[in-house]
C-alpha positions as CSV (number, residue, x, y, z in Angstrom):
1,X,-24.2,44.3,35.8
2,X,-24.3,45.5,39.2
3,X,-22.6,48.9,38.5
4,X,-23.9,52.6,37.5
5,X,-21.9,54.9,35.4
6,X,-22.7,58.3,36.5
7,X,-21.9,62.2,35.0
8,X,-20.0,63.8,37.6
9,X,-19.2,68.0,37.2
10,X,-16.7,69.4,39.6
11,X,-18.4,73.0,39.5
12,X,-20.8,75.2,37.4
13,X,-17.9,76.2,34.6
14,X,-18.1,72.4,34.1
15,X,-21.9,72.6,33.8
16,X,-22.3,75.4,31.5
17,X,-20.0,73.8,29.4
18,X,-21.1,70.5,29.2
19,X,-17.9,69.3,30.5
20,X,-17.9,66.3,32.7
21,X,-15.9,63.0,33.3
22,X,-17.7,59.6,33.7
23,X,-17.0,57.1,37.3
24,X,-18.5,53.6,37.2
25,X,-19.6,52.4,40.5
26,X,-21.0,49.5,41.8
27,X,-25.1,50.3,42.9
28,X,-24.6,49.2,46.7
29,X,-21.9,51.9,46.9
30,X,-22.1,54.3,49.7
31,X,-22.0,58.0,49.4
32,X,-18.1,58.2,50.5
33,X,-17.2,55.6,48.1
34,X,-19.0,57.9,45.1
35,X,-17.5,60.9,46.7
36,X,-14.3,59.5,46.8
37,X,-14.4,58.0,43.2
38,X,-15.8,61.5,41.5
39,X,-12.5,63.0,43.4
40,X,-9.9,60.7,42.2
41,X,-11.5,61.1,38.5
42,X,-10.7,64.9,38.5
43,X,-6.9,63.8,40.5
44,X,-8.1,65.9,43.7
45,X,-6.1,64.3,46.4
46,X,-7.9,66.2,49.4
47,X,-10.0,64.9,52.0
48,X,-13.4,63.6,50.9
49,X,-15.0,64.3,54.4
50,X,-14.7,67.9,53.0
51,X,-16.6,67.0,49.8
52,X,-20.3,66.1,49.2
53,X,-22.8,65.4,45.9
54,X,-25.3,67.3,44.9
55,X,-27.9,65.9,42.4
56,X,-27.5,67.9,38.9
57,X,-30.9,70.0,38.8
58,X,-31.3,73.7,37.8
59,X,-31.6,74.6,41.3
60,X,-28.4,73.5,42.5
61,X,-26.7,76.0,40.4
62,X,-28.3,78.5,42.4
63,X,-28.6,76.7,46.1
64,X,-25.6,75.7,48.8
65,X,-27.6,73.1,49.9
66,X,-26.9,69.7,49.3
67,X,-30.2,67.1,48.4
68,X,-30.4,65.1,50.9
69,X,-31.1,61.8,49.8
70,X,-32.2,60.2,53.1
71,X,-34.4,62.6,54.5
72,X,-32.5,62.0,57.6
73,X,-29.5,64.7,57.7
74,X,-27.9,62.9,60.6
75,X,-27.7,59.1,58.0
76,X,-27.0,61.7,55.3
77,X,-23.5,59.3,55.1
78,X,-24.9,55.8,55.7
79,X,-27.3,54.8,52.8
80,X,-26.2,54.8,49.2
81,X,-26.8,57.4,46.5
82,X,-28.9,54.8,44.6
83,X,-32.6,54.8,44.8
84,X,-34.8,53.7,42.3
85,X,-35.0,56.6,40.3
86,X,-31.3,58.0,40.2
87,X,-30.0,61.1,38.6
88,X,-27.2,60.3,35.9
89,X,-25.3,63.4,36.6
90,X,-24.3,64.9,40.2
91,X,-21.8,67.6,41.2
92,X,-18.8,67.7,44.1
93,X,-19.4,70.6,45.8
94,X,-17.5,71.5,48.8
95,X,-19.0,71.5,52.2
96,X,-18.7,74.9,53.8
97,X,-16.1,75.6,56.5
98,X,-16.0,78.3,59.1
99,X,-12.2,78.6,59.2
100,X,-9.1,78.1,56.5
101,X,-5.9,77.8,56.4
102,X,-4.5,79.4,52.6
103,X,-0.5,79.8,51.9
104,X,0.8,83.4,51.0
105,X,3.2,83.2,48.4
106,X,5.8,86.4,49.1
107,X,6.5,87.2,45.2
108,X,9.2,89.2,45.0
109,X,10.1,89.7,48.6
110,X,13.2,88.6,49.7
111,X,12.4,86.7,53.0
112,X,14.1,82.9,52.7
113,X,10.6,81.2,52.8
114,X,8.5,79.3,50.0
115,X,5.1,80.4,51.7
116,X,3.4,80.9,54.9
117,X,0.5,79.4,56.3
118,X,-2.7,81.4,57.7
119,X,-5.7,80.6,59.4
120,X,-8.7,82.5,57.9
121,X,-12.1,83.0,59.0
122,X,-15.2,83.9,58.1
123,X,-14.2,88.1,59.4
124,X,-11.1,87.7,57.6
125,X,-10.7,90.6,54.8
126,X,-7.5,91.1,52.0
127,X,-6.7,94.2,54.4
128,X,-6.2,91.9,57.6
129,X,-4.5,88.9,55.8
130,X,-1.8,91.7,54.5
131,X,-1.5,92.9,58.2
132,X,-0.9,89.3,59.7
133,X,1.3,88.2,56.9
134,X,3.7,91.0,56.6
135,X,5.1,89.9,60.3
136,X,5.7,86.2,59.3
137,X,7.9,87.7,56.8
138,X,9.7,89.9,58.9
139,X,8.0,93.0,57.5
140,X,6.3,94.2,60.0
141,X,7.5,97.8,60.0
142,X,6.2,98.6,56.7
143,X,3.1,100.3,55.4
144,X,-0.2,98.1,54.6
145,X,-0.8,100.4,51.5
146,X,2.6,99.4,49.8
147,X,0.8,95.4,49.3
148,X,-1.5,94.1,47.7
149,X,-2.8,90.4,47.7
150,X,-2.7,88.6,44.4
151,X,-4.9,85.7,43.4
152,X,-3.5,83.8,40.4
153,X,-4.8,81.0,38.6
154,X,-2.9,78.5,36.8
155,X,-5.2,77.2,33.8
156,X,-4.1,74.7,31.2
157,X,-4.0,77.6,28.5
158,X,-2.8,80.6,30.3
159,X,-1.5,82.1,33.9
160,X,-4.4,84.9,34.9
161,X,-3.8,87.3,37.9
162,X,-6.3,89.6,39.3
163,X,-5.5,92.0,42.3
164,X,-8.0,91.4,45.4
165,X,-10.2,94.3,46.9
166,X,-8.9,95.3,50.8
167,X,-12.2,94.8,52.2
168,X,-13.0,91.5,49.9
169,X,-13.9,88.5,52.3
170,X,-11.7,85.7,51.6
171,X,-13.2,82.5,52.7
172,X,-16.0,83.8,50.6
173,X,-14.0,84.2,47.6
174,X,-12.9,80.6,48.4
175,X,-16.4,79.5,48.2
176,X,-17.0,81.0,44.9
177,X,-13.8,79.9,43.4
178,X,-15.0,76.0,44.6
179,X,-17.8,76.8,43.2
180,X,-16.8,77.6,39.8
181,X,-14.7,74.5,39.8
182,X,-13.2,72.7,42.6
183,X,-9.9,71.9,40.3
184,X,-9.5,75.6,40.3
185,X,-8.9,75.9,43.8
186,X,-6.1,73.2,43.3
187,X,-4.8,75.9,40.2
188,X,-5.0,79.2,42.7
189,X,-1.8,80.8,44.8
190,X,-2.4,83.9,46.2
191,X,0.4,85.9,46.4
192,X,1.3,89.3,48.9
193,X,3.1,91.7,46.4
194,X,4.7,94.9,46.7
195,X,3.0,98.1,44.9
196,X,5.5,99.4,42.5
197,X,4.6,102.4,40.0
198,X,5.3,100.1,36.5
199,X,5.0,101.6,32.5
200,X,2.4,100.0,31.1
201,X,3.6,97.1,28.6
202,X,2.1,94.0,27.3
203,X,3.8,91.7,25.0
204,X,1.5,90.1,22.7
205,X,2.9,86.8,20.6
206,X,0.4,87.0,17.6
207,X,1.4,84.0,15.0
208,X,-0.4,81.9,12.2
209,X,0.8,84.8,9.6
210,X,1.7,84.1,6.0
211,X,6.0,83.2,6.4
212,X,8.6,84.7,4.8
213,X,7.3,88.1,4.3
214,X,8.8,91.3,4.5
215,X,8.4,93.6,7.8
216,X,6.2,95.9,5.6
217,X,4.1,93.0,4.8
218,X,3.4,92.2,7.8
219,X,2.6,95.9,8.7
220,X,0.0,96.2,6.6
221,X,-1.6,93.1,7.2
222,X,-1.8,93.6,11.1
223,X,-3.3,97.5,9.9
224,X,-6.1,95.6,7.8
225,X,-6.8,92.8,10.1
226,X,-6.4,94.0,13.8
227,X,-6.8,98.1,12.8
228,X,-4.0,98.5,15.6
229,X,-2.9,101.8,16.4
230,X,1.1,102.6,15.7
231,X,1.1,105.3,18.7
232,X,0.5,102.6,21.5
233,X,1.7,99.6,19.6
234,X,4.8,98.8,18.4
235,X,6.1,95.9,16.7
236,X,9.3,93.5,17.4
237,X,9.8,90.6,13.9
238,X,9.7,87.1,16.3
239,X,10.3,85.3,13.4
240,X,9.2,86.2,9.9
241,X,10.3,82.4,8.4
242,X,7.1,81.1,10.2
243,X,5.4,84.5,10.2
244,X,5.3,85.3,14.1
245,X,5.0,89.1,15.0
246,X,5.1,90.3,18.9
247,X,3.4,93.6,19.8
248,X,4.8,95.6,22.4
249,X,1.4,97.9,23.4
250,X,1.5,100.7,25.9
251,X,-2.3,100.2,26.9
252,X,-4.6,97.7,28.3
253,X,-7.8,98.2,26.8
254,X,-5.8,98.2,23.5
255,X,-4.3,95.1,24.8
256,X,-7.4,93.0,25.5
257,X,-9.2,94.8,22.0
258,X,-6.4,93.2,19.9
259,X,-6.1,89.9,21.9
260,X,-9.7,89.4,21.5
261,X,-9.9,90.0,17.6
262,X,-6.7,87.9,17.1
263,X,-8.7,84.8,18.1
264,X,-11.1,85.9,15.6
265,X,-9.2,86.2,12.6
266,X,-7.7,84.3,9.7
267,X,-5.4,85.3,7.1
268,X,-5.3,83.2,4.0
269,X,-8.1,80.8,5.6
270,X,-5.5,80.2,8.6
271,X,-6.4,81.2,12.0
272,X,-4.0,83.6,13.9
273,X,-3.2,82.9,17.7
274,X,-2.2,85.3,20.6
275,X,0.3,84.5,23.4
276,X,0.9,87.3,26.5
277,X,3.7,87.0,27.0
278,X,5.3,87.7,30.4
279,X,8.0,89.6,31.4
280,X,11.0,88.1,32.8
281,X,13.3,90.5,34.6
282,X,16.7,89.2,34.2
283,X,18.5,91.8,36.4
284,X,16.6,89.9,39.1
285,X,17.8,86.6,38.4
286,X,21.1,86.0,40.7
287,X,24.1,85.3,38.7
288,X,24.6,81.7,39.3
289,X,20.7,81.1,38.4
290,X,19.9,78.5,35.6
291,X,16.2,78.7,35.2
292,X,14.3,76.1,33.6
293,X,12.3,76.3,30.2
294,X,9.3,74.0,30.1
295,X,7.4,73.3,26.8
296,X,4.9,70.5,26.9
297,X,2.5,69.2,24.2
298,X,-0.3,67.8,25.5
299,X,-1.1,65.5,22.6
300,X,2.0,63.3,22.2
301,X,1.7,59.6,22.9
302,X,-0.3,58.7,25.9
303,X,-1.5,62.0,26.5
304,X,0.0,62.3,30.3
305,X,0.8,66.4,29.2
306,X,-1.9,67.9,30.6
307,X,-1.2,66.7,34.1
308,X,2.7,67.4,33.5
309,X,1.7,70.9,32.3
310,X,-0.2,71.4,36.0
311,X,2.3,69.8,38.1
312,X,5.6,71.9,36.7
313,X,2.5,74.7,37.0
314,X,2.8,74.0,40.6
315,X,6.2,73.1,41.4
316,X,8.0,75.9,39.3
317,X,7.0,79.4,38.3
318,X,3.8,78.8,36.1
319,X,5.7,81.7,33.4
320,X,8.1,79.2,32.8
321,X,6.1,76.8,31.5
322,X,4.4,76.7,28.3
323,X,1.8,74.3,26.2
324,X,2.8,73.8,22.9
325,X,-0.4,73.9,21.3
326,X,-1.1,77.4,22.1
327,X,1.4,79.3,20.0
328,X,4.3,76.9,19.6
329,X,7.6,77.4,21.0
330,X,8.3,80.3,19.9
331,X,6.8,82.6,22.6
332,X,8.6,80.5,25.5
333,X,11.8,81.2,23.7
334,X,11.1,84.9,23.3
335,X,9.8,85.1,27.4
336,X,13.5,83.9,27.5
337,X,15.8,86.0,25.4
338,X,17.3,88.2,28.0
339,X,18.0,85.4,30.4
340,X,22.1,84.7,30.0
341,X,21.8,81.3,31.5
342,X,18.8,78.6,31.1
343,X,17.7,75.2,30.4
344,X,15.2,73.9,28.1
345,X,12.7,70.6,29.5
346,X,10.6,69.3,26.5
347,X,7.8,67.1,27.3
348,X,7.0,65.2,24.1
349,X,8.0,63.0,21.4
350,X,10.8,62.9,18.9
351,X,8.4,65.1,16.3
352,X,8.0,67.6,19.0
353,X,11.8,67.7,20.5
354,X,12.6,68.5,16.9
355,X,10.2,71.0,17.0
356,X,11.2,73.1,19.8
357,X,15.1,72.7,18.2
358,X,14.1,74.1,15.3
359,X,12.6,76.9,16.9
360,X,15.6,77.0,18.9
361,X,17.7,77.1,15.5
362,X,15.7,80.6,13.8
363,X,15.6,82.4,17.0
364,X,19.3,81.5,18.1
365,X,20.6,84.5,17.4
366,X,18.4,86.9,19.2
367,X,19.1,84.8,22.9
368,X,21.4,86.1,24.8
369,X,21.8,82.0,25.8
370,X,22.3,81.1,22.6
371,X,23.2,77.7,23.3
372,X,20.5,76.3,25.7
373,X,20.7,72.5,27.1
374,X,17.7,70.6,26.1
375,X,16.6,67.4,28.3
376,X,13.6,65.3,27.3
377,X,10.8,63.8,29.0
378,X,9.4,61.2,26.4
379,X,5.9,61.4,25.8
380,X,5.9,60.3,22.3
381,X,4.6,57.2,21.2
382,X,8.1,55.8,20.3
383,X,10.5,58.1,21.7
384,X,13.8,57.2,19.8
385,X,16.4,60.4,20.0
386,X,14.6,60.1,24.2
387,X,16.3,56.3,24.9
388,X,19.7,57.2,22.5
389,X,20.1,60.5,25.2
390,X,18.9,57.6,28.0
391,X,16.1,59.7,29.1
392,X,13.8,56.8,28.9
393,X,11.4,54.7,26.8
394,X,8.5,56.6,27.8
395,X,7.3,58.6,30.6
396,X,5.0,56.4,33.3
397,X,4.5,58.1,36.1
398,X,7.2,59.3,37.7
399,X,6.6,62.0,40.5
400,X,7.7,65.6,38.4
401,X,9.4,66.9,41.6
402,X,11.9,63.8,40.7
403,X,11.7,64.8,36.9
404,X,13.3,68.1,37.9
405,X,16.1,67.0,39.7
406,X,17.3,64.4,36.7
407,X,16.8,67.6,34.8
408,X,19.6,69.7,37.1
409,X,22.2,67.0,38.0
410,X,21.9,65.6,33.5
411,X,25.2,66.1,31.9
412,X,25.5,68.1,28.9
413,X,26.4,66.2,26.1
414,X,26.9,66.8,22.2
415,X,24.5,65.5,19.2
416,X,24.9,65.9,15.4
417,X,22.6,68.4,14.2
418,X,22.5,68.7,10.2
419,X,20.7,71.6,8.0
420,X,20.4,70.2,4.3
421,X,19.5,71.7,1.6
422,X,17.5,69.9,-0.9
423,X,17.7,71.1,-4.8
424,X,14.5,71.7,-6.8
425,X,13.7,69.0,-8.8
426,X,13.3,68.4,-12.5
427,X,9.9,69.5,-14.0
428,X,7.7,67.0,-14.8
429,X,7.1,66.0,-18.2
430,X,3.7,66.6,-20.0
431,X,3.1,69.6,-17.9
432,X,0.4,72.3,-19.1
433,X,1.9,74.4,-22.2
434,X,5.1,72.8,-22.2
435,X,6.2,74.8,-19.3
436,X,6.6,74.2,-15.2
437,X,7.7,76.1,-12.8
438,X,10.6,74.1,-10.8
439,X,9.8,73.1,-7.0
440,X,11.6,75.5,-4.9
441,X,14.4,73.9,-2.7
442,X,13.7,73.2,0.9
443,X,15.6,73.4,3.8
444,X,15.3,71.0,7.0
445,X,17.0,70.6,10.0
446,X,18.2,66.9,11.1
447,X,19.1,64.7,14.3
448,X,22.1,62.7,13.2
449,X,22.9,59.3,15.6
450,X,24.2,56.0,14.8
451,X,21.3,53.3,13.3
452,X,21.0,50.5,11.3
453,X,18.7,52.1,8.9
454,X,15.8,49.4,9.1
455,X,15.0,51.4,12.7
456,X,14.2,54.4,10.2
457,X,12.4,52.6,8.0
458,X,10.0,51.2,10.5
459,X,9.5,54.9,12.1
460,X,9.0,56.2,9.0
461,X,6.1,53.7,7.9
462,X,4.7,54.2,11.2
463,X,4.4,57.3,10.8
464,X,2.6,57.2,7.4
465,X,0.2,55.0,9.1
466,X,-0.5,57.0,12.1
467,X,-1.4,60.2,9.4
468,X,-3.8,58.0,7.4
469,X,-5.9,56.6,10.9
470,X,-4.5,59.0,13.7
471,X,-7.6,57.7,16.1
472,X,-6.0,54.1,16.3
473,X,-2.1,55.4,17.1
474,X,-3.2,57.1,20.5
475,X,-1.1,54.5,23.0
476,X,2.4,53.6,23.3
């Protein structure tokens, strides 16, 4: 056929887990042109003179050297990766520089800057990055000891921060970060933070318990399952229709303990699930400040929401943004019920719009924004409530930065929203001794707009089709 499909990895995560994505390209192709091709398949816009491949062998987890395929390192770049005998799987690893230049983010610090930009080199420490930054910022009178630099990842599941040692090298840690995964690198901010003497307090979003039991229920089912301990844990009722409990623990090692056990456990033959939750300080916020919510689900329609859920990652707070599939949206709503003004973004279909507003309706009435705007991006496969609001048939593309300012300048309009009640029904005749118990009635939330009726129709029998053979109902 004239092509090769080849296994690329973008780091040893990838390799440990099995996980890489497949390029085709043709066999004359030079090594750019497969360097360039691995790159675009893992959406890595930077240069690819700064990239290289390495065959996948046992050795190159452990070596920095790249094969050379030539035997000639100054044509390293000129022949093709092809020979006769080719390895099917390579990895992008990233050819080693003397200098950087990294952006500080300044946190907390009032300074009327997004970042600044540094030049590091192969001397530079966590100690000396602190010492130059502070002066870009204008805080160049205060002590080193009151910062610390902050390295924080922003993974498709969760936002993790770890707290970098003074005398830790950074273009090293660089290289072990690319390492580990050259998308990671694109995930990492490092942030210059101010040391502040804070109570210890994790919020933990635990869900996936049995609904509509009582608070003492739930007690002692979190004292049988998770053994927690009631003198550094307390516990705040999320929600007890869907059965969502959030721990407030004083301790980390308690913290981590129950987080880890959570993912362990089922109750009733249903796995639990554990949020953190982060804190959001809402004295903080100026008064005029609107933030924005972001819930995405990553499955809906074309399945564009993982690379939403990184961009808003990037371009906003990574806190505010959560995946839908890890907890539902409950846990973004509580991250959010001290904030007096926000905005709600959700990044789905119609199923997953009226998801979020029917979180939105059982937690109303512990936000102090009770009320909340909701826009839409439509991810869904046929995204009806999205094009009667005029957000759009269907998301296919657009650059998020431009998805955010729709978002702020949208005008806030009105939609029916119906809760009905639906009686028990008649028990069936012939049932076992002569007696059945009557179905219970149900209560469910609707979006009311003008139709025709035969619109519904069609959604609904699409809908039963997509739930007999979801593998074929995957495009718009």
């Amino acid at each position: 056929s004239g092509k090769q499909t080849l296994k690329i990895f973008d780091g040893n995560d990838a390799v440990k887990r099995n996980q890489f994505r497949l390029i085709s390209v043709p066999r004359i192709a030079k090594n750019e042109e497969v360097v360039e091709a691995a790159l675009r398949a893992y959406y890595i816009n930077d240069d690819q003179q700064e990239y290289e491949l390495q065959t996948f062998t046992q050795q190159a987890l452990l070596s920095d050297d790249v094969i050379n395929r030539n035997d000639a390192a100054e044509d390293s770049n000129l022949g093709s990766v092809f020979r006769e005998s080719v390895p099917e799987a390579w990895i992008i690893r990233a050819k080693p520089k003397d200098e950087e230049v990294i952006r500080i983010y300044p946190a907390w610090l009032k300074v009327g800057m997004a970042y600044v930009s540094l030049r590091v080199n192969k001397d530079s420490t966590t100690q000396t990055v602190i010492k130059e930054v502070l002066p870009l910022l204008g805080r160049q009178t205060e002590c080193l000891q009151n910062f610390k630099l902050v390295e924080v990842l922003m993974g498709s599941k969760q936002v993790q921060r770890m707290v970098l040692d003074n005398q830790e090298l950074i273009l090293n840690r660089l290289k072990d970060i690319r390492k580990t995964s050259i998308r990671q690198m694109n995930q990492t901010r490092f942030y210059i933070v101010e040391n502040s003497k804070s109570v210890v307090r994790v919020s933990l979003f635990v869900g996936g318990l049995p609904p509509q039991l009582s608070p003492e229920e739930y007690t002692n089912i979190l004292k049988e399952e998770l053994a927690i301990k009631s003198k550094k844990c307390t516990k705040q009722f999320s929600s007890l229709f869907t059965g969502a409990v959030v721990l407030e623990i004083s301790c980390f090692s308690e913290a981590e303990r129950i987080y880890m056990l959570v993912k362990d456990t089922t109750v009733n033959d249903k796995p639990l699930n554990a949020v953190v939750i982060p804190e959001v300080v809402a004295s903080k916020i100026p008064q005029n400040c609107c933030p924005l919510l972001v819930f995405v689900n990553p499955k809906s329609g074309g399945l564009k929401g993982r690379d939403l859920l990184y961009s808003f990652r990037k371009l906003l707070n990574p806190h505010q943004v959560f995946e839908l599939t890890n907890g539902g949206p409950l846990p973004g709503f509580h991250t959010f019920s001290k904030v007096p003004s926000f905005r709600v973004l959700v990044c789905g279909g119609d199923g997953t719009v009226g998801w979020v507003l029917g979180a939105l309706e059982e937690i109303r009435h512990k936000l102090v924004c009770s009320e909340p705007s909701v826009a839409i991006l439509p991810l869904g496969t046929g995204n009806d409530l999205g094009r009667v609001l005029r957000w759009g048939a269907g998301y296919s593309g657009e650059d998020p930065y431009s998805i955010l300012i729709s978002v702020d300048e949208a005008d806030d309009v009105l939609m029916d929203r119906w809760t009905i009640l639906l009686d028990a029904e008649e028990p069936a005749n012939g049932a076992e001794n002569g007696v059945a118990e009557p179905e219970p009635p149900k209560i469910v939330q609707m979006n009311n707009y003008c139709g025709l009726g035969i619109d519904a129709e069609l959604s609904l029998d699409f809908h039963h089709a997509r739930e007999e053979e979801p593998g074929k109902f995957n495009s718009r």
